[in-house]
N, C-alpha and C positions, 0 to 999 in steps of 0.2 A: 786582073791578076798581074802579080808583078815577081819580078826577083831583083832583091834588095840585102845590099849587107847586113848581119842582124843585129847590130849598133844601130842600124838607122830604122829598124823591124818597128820600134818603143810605137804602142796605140795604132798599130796596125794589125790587120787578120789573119790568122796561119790558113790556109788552101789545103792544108792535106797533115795527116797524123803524124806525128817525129816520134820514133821509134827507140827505147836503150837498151844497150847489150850488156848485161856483167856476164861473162862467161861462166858457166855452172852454177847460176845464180839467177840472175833475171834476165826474160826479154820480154818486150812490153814498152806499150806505149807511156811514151813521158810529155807528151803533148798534143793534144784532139786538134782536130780541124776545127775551127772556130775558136779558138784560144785569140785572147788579146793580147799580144807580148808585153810583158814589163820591164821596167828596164831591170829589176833582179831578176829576170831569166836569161841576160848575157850571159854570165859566166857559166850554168850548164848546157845553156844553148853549145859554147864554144866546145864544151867539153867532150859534145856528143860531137862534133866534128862540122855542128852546121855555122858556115861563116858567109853563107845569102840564104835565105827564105825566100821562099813564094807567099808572096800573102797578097791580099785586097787590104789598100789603101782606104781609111774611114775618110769617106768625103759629106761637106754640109748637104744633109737632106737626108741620110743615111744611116742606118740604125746595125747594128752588131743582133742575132736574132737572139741572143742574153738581153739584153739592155731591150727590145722590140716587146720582147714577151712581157717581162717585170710591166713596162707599163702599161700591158694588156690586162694583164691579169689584176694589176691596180683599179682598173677603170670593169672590170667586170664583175671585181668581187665586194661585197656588202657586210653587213651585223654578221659579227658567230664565227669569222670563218681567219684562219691562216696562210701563208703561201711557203711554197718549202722554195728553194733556192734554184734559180734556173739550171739547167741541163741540157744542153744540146737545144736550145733554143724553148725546151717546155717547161712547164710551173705545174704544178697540182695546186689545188685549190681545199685545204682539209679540215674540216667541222671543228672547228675550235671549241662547242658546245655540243651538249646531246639537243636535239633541236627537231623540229621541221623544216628540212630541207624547201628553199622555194627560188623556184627557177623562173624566170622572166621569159617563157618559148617562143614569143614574138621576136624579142631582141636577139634572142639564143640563135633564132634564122636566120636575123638580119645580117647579124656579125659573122655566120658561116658562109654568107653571099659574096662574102669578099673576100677578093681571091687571094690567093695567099697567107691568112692564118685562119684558126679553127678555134672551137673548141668545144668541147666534150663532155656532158654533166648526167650523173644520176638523172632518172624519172623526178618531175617536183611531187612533193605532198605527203613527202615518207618521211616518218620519223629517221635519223638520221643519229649512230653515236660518236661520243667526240674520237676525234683523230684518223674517222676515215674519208677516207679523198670520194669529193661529192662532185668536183671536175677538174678537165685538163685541158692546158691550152697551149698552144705553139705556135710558131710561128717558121712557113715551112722554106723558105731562102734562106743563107748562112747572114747575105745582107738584104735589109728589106727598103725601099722606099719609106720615109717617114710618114708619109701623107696617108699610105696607107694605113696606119697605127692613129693616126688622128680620124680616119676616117671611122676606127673602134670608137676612139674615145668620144666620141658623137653621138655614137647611138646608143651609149652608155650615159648620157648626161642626165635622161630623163630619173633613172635610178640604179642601184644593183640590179645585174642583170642573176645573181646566184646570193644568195644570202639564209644564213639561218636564225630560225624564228626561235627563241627559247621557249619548252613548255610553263604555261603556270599553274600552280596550283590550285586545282578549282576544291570546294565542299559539293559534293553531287547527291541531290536528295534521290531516292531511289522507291520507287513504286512498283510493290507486284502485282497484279491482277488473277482474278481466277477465284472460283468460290471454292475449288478443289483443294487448291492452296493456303485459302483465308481461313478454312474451316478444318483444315489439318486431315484430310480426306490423303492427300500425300505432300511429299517432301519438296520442298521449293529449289528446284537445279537451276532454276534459271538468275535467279539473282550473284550467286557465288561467283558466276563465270562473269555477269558485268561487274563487279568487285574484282574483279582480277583484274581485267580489262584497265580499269578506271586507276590500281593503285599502280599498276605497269608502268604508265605514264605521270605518276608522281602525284595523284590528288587520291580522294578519297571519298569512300561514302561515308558524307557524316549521317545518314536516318535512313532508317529503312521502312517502307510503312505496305503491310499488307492491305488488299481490298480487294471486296467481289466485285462482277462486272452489274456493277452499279452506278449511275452517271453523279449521283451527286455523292456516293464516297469520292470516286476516283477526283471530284471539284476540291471535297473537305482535303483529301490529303495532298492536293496541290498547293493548295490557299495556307495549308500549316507549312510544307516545305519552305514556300518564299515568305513564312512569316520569320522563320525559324534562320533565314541569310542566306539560304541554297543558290549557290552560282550555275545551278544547271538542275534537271530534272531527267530522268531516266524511266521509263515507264515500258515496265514490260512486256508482253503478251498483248491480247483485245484489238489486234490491227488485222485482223481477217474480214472478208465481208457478211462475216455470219450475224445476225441479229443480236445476236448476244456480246459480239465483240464489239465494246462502248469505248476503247480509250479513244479514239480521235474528236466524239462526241464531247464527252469530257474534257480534252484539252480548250473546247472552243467554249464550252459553259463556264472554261472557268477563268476566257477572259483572254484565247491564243488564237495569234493570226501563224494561219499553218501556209508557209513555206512551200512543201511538197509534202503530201501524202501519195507513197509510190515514187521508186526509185529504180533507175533501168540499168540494174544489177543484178544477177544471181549467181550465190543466193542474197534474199535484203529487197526483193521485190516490193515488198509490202509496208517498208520503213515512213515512219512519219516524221518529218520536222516542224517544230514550230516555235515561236518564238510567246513569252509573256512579257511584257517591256521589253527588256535587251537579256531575259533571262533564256536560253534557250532551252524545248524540251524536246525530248527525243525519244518514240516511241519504237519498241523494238519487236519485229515481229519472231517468230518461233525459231526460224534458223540460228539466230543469233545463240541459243542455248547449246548448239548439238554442233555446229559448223566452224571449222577451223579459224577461216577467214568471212568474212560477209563486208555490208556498206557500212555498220558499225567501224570496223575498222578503217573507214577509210575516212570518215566522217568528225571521230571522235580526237584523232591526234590535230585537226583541223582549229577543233571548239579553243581545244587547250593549249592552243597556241595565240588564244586571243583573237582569230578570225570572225567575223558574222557570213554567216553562209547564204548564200541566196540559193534562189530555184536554179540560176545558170549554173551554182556549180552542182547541183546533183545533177542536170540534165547533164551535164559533160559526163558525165562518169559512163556513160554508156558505151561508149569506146575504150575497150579495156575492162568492160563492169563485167565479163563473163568469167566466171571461176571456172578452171577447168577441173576441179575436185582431183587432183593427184593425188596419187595412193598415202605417198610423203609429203604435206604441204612445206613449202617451203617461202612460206608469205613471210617477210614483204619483197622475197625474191626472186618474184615471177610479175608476169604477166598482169594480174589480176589492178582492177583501178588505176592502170597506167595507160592513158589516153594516148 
């Protein structure tokens, strides 16, 4: 720190807030600490009365924590996303699209291990609408070592460490199970609610096809959905261990390597995944009809995002997979599938 005429201030750092007075009118500050002087803020600099400043001199190797952040926030951010303008050395980082949020938590560590900046993001894996701030980052000296800022931009090279995923449009063939249902015995509740789920997120069920718990209906109306173009398959009900519940049976007769059957979530306990070529099908157990939030939801903003899911990511879900059924849910604003 220094004190300098403030002609001579121009690309130097103010030390401390400058304050203006209009009598019955304004007091307030006219200039933050961390301001870079320019040379058009002589003349009100003068005017307020200041004719030396305190400031920190910008030396090679040395960053202003405006200019530190900008290119943290460069090197951390990916697809989908905006930066709003530094402040006080921070940046928000805000969903340019409605999207899947997806965070890098490895890299997210790394960069928090170094001392002196931070930064701060939503849970990954959550749909995400355009223009809210997904994270934040700072930078916490007024000046920082540069080396430290390269030391970011390094472990950012490998990719975005925050970036969002646009949904796409899938056609979802949709299968119900149940002879109670297929024979009109009673009302199908559980299809509506995956119809809801599925147009939520911007696709649709193009067919919908009843069946008993019968293994080679449940084959026929597989083998007609992907005859028919269906980018995904949904199948209801029949994932209990009762003899009579065949969908998992079914999916492998008709030609599916299953992923996970059983997911360490509740509710969603009993969830199937499986794939036929690169089509994937998803078997939904009862919860999913009656239950605010379940694995469904945690699973399906995933697909349609273009993701292929493996068995590591359902086993992660376990940390975070407990719903704690709140009287008001407030999914996706809890706890719930946040590892």
């Amino acid at each position: 720190m220094q004190k300098v005429q403030v002609e001579e201030a121009v690309g130097m750092v103010l030390c401390h807030d400058i304050t203006a007075i209009v009598p019955g009118k304004f007091k307030g500050r006219a200039f933050k600490k961390g301001h870079v002087v320019r040379e058009d803020d002589i003349p009100q600099l003068l005017q307020l009365g200041k004719e030396h400043l305190y400031v920190w001199e910008k030396k090679e190797g040395c960053l202003h924590e405006d200019e530190a952040a900008g290119r943290m926030a460069r090197a951390v951010a990916g697809e989908g996303l905006t930066l709003t303008e530094p402040k006080e050395g921070k940046i928000n980082l805000v969903a340019g699209i409605r999207g899947l949020l997806k965070v890098d938590v490895a890299t997210l560590h790394g960069i928090n291990d170094i001392e002196q900046v931070m930064i701060a993001s939503r849970h990954t894996n959550q749909i995400v609408e355009k223009g809210m701030v997904v994270a934040g980052t700072r930078v916490i000296p007024l000046v920082i070592d540069e080396k430290i800022i390269e030391q970011v931009e390094e472990r950012c090279a490998a990719g975005p460490v925050v970036e969002m995923k646009p949904l796409v449009s899938l056609r979802v063939g949709l299968i119900v199970t149940g002879s109670e249902v297929y024979k009109g015995r009673i009302e199908d509740k559980f299809g509506p609610v995956v119809e809801a789920k599925v147009e939520a997120l911007g696709s649709v069920v193009c067919r919908k096809i009843k069946v008993t718990d019968h293994t080679p209906m449940i084959v026929a109306a597989i083998d007609s959905l992907l005859a028919e173009g269906a980018d995904m398959i949904v199948i209801t009900g029949g994932m209990s261990v009762d003899p009579d519940d065949l969908t998992p049976a079914g999916v492998v007769a008709a030609g599916g390597r299953i992923v996970s059957y059983g997911a360490p979530t509740l509710p969603g306990a009993m969830f199937m995944l499986a794939y036929i070529g690169t089509t994937p099908v998803l078997g939904l157990p009862g919860c999913v009809m009656y239950a605010k939030s379940t694995v469904f939801d945690l699973v399906l903003p995933r697909i349609m995002a273009g993701e292929t899911i493996e068995r590591r990511d359902i086993t992660a879900l376990g940390h975070g997979g407990l719903c704690l059924e709140c009287k008001e849910c407030r999914f996706p604003a809890c706890s719930f599938g946040k590892g």
